[in-house]
C-alpha positions as CSV (number, residue, x, y, z in Angstrom):
1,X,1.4,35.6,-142.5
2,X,4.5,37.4,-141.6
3,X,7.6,36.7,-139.2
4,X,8.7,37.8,-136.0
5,X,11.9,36.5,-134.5
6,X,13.3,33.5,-135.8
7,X,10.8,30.4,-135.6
8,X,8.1,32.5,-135.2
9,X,5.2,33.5,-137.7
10,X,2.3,35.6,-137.3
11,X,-0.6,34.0,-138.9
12,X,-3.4,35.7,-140.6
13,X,-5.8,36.1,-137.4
14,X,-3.0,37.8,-135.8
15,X,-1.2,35.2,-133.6
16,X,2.3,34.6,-133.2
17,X,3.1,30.5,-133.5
18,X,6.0,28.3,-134.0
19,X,6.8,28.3,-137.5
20,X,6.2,24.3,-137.4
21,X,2.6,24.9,-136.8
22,X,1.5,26.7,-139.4
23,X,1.8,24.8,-142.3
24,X,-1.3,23.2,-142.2
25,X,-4.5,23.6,-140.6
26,X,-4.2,20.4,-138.7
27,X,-0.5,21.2,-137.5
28,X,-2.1,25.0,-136.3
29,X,-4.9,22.7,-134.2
30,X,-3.0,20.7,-132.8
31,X,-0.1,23.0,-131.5
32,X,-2.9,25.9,-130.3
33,X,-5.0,23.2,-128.3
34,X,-3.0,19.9,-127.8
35,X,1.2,20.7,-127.7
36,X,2.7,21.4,-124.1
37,X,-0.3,21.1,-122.7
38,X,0.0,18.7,-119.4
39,X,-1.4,15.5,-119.8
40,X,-2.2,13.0,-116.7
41,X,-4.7,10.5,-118.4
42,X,-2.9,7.3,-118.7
43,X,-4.9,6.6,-122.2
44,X,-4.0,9.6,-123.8
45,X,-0.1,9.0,-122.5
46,X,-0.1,5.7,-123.9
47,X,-1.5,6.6,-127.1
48,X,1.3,9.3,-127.1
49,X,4.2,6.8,-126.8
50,X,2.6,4.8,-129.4
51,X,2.1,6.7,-132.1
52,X,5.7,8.4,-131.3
53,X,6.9,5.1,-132.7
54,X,5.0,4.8,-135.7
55,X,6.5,8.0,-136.8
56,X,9.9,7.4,-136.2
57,X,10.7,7.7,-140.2
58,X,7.8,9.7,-140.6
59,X,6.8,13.1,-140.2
60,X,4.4,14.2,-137.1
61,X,1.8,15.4,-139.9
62,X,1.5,11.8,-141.2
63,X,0.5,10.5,-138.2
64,X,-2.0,13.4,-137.0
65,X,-4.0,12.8,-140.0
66,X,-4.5,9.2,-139.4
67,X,-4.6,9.5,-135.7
68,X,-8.8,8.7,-136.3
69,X,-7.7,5.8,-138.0
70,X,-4.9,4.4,-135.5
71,X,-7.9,5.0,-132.6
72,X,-10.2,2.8,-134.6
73,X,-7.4,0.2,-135.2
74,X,-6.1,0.1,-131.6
75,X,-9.1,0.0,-129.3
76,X,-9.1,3.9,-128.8
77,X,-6.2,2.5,-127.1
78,X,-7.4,1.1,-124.4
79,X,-4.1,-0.5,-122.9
80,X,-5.5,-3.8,-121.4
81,X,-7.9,-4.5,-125.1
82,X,-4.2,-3.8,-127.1
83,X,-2.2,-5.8,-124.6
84,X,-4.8,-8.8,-125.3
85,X,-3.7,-8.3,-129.3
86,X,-2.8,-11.6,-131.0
87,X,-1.6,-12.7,-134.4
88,X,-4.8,-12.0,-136.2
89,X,-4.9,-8.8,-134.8
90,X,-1.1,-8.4,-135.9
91,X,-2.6,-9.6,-139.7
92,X,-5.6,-7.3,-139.6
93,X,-3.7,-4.9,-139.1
94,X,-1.2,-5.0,-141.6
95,X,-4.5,-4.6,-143.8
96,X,-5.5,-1.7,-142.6
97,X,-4.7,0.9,-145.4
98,X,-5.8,3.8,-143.0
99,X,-2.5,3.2,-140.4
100,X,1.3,3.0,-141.1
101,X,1.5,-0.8,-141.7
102,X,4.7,-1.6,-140.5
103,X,4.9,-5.0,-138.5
104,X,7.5,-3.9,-136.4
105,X,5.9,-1.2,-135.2
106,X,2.1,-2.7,-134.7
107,X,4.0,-5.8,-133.0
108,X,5.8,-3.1,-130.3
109,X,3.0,-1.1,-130.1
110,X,1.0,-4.4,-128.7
111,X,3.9,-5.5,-126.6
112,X,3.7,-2.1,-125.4
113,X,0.4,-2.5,-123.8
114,X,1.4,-5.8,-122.2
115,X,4.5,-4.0,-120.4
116,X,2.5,-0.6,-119.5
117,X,-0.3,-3.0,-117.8
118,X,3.1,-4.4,-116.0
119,X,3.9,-1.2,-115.2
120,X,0.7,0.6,-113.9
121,X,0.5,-2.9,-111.6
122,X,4.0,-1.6,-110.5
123,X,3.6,2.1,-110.6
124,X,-0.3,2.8,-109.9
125,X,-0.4,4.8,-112.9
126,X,1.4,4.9,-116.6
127,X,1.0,8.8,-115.4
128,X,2.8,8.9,-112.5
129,X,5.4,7.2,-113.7
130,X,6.0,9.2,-116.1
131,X,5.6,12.9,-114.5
132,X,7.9,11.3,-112.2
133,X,10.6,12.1,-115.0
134,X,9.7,15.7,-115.4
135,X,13.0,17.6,-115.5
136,X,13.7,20.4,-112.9
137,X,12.8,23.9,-113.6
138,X,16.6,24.5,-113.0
139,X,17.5,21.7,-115.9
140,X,15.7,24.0,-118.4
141,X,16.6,27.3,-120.7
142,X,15.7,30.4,-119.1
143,X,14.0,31.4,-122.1
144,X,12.9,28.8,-125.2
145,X,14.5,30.2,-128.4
146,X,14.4,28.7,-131.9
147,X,18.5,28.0,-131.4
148,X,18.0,26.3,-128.1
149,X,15.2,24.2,-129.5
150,X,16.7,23.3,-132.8
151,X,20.1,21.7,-130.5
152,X,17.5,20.1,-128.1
153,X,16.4,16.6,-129.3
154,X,16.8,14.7,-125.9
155,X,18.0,15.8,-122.8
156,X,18.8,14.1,-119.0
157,X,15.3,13.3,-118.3
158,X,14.5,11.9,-121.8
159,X,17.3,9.6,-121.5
160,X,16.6,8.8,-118.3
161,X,13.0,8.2,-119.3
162,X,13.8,6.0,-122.2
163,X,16.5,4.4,-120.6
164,X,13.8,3.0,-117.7
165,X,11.5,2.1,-120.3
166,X,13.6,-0.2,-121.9
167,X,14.9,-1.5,-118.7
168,X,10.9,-2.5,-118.6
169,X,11.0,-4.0,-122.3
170,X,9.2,-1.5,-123.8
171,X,10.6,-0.7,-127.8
172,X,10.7,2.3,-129.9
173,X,11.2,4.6,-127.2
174,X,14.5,5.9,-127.8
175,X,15.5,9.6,-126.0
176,X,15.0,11.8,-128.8
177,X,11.5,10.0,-129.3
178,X,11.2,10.4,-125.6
179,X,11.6,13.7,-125.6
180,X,8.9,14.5,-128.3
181,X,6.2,12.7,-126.5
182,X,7.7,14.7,-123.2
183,X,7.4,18.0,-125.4
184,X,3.4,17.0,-126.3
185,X,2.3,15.5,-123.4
186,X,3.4,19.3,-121.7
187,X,6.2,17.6,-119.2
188,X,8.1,20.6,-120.6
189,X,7.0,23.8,-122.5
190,X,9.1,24.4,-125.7
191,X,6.8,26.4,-127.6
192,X,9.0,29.2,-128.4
193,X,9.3,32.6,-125.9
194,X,7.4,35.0,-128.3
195,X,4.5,32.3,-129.3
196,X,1.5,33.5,-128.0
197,X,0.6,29.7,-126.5
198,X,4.0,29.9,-124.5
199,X,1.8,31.8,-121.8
200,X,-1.0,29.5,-122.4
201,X,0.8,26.8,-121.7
202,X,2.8,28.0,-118.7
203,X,-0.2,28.7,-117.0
204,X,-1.7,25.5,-117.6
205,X,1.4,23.7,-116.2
206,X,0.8,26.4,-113.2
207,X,-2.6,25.1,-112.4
208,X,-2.1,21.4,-113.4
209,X,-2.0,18.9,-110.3
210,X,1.1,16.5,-110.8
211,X,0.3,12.6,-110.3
212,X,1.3,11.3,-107.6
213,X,1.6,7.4,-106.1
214,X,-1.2,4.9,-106.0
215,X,-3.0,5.1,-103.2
216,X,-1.7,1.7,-102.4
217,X,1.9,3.6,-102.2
218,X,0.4,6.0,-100.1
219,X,-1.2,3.4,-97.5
220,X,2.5,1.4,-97.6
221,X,4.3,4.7,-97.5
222,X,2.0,5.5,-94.1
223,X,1.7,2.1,-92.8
């Protein structure tokens, strides 16, 4: 491996990465195939925003290597199985050696479901709601250096994100841990200018086909 431009290291088969991603096979995964890249399926969102809270404490690489496990535990996260959690489940869970037992975080994680079925009734979709909070093209960095990202940990929309969240009573879903799962899920690309994804990833943003409102907001909007 060898560098090129701060953050940046060229791995072995020749492409240029993040520095965060390469050390460890699952980190190099996950940021070629999963990181930036935009996400509209209200599963995989809410999944995002739970296992954001079980890391808060934690490193990223903790979680991805029992994100298997966490699926098993929770349903695959199915939002309206989690949201009909109970105590036992609570208990069960705390058993489970495979997931971060922390009952804090498997009690929000539950009452997370119960507010996102809330707010799909609301919003038509956990994924609309949330590309709704996708920062303006002028809001961003020209160009996404490893300075710019290392003083980026939440931003306008994050906080604005987060803030609406709680408003909802949802919990562990502070701005910088906002902006993470806004970073993943591919509301913004921050892989770095010179990683090869960077291109990837803008392209796939490109192409990518916003949500928009229910089609019951549609039918109201028209009516």
């Amino acid at each position: 491996m060898g560098a090129v431009g701060k953050g940046i290291v060229v791995g072995a088969d020749g492409v240029a990465r993040c520095a965060w991603a390469t050390g460890a096979d699952d980190y190099t995964r996950y940021h070629d195939v999963e990181w930036g890249f935009p996400v509209a399926d209200d599963r995989r969102l809410f999944e995002k925003l739970c296992l954001e809270g079980f890391q808060s404490g934690l490193s990223w690489l903790t979680i991805l290597r029992k994100r298997d496990a966490f699926r098993r535990a929770f349903a695959d996260f199915d939002v309206h199985v989690v949201a009909r959690f109970g105590r036992r489940d609570v208990e069960r869970l705390l058993t489970d050696a495979s997931i971060v037992r922390h009952r804090g975080k498997i009690e929000a994680a539950i009452a997370n479901a119960r507010r996102c079925c809330e707010l799909v009734e609301e919003e038509g979709s956990l994924a609309g709601y949330v590309w709704s909070f996708e920062p303006d093209p002028r809001e961003r960095p020209t160009r996404v250096t490893w300075e710019v990202l290392h003083e980026t940990t939440q931003t306008d929309a994050s906080r604005a994100l987060a803030s609406d969240l709680k408003r909802r009573g949802w919990r562990y879903v502070g701005p910088t841990t906002v902006y993470a799962f806004m970073q993943a899920m591919g509301l913004v690309n921050d892989h770095l200018a010179q990683c090869d994804v960077a291109s990837r990833v803008d392209a796939a943003r490109s192409a990518f086909a916003r949500p928009g409102p229910s089609a019951a907001d549609e039918l109201e909007s028209n009516a």
